[in-house]
C-alpha positions in Angstrom: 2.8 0.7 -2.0 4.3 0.5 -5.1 7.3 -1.9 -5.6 9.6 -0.1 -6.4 8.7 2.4 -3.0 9.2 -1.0 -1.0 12.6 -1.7 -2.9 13.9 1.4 -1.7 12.6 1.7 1.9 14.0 -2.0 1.9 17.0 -0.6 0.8 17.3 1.5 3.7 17.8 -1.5 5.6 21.1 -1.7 3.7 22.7 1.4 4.5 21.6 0.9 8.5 23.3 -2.4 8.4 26.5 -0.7 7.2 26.7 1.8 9.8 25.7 -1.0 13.1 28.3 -3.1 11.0 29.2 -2.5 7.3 31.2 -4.6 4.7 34.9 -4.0 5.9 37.1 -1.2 3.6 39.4 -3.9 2.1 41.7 -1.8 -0.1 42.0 -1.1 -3.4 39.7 -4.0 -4.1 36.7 -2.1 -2.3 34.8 -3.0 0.6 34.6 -6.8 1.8 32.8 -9.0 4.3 29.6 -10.4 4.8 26.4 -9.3 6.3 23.9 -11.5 7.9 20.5 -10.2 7.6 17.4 -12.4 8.9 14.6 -11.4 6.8 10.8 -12.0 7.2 10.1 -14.6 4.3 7.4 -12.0 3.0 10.0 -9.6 2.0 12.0 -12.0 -0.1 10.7 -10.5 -3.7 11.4 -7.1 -2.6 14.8 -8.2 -0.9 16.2 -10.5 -3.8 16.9 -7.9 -6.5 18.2 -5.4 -3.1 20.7 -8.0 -2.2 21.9 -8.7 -5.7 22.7 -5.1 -6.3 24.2 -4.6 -2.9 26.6 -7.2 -3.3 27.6 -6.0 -7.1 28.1 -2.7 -6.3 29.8 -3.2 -2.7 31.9 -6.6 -3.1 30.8 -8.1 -0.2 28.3 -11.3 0.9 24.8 -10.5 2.0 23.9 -13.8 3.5 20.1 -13.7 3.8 17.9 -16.2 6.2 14.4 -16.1 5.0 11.5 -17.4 7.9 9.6 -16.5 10.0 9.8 -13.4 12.5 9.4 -15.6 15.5 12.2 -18.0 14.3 14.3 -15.2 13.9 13.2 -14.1 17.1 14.1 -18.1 18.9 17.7 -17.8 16.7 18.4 -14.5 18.3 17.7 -15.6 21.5 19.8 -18.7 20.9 22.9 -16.5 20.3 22.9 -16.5 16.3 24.5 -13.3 15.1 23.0 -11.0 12.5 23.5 -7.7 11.1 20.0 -6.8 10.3 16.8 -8.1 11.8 13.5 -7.2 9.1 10.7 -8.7 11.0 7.1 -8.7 9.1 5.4 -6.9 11.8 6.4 -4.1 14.1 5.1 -6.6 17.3 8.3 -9.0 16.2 10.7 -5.9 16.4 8.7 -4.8 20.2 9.3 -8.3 21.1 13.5 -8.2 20.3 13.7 -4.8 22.1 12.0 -6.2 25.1 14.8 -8.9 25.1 17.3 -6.9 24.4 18.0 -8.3 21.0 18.3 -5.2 19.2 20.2 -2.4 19.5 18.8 0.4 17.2 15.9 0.2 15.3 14.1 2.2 12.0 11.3 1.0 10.0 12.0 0.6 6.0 9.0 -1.4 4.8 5.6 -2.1 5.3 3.1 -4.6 4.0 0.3 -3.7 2.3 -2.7 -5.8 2.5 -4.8 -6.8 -1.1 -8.2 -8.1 -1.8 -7.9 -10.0 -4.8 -11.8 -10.0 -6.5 -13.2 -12.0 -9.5 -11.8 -9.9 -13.1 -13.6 -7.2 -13.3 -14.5 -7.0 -9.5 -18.2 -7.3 -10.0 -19.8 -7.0 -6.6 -17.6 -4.0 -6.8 -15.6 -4.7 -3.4 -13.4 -1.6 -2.5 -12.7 -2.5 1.3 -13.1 -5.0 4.4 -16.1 -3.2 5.0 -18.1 -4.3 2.2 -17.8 -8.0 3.2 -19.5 -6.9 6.9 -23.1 -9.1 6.8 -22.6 -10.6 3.6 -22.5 -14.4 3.2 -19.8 -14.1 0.1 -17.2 -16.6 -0.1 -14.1 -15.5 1.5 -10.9 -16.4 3.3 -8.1 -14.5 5.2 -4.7 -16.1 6.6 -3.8 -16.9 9.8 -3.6 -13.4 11.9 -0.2 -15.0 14.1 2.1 -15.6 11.0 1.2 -13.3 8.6 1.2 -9.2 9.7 -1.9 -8.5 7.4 -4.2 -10.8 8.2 -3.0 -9.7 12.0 -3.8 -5.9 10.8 -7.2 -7.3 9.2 -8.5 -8.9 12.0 -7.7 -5.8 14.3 -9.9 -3.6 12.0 -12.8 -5.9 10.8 -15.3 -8.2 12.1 -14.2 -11.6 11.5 -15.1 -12.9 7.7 -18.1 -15.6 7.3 
């Protein structure tokens, strides 16, 4: 996905926030307030330039905690208050609803999991699949943390 598609679908997150919440009308001045959105620390290059804009055009504070999902998760659970809850993986957002730590939900951005090759890709690796019985140097994150590797792991054998 392009980013400019995940700044948008990101964006989305924005205008759900202001309808659960919203920046306060506050006159002739324009809208006021803050927002508290706790944001998977993935997202932050798509969600930087968002937030900028958001707060330009709509005079109010977007107060944005980067982490984790399952910090997020122990911070709602611990009675912290946000506006916006943008997990990294659909399982974090299962998990809140379970607790009752959401009230609504809609999905606005996805990962999209990369190989990155030597320049040139000269083996000419397209997917997972062409690493399956080959003894080529490799490496893939930690599936728990970080949603592709999670989404990798689900759909490959595991990586020499």
């Amino acid at each position: 996905m392009s980013t400019v598609k995940r700044r948008v679908l990101v964006g989305l997150g924005f205008a759900l926030s202001l309808v659960l919440c919203g920046c306060e009308q506050g006159g002739p001045a324009g809208p006021q307030g803050e927002l508290v959105v706790l944001c998977a620390a993935g997202v932050r290059p798509a969600m930087e330039p968002i937030k900028a804009e958001f707060e330009k055009q709509n005079r109010c504070t977007v107060r944005v905690n980067y982490a984790g999902a399952g910090t997020h998760i122990g911070s709602l659970q611990a009675g912290v208050e946000a506006d916006l809850y943008l997990p990294g993986d659909i399982w974090w957002l299962q998990k809140a609803q379970e607790n009752g730590l959401v009230e609504s939900h809609q999905v606005v951005a996805w990962f999209v999991p990369v190989i990155a090759v030597q320049k040139g890709n000269p083996k000419g690796i397209k997917s997972l699949n062409d690493f399956a019985g080959r003894a080529w140097p490799s490496a893939l994150a930690r599936p728990m943390p970080v949603p592709s590797a999670t989404c990798a792991t689900r759909r490959s054998t595991p990586l020499a």
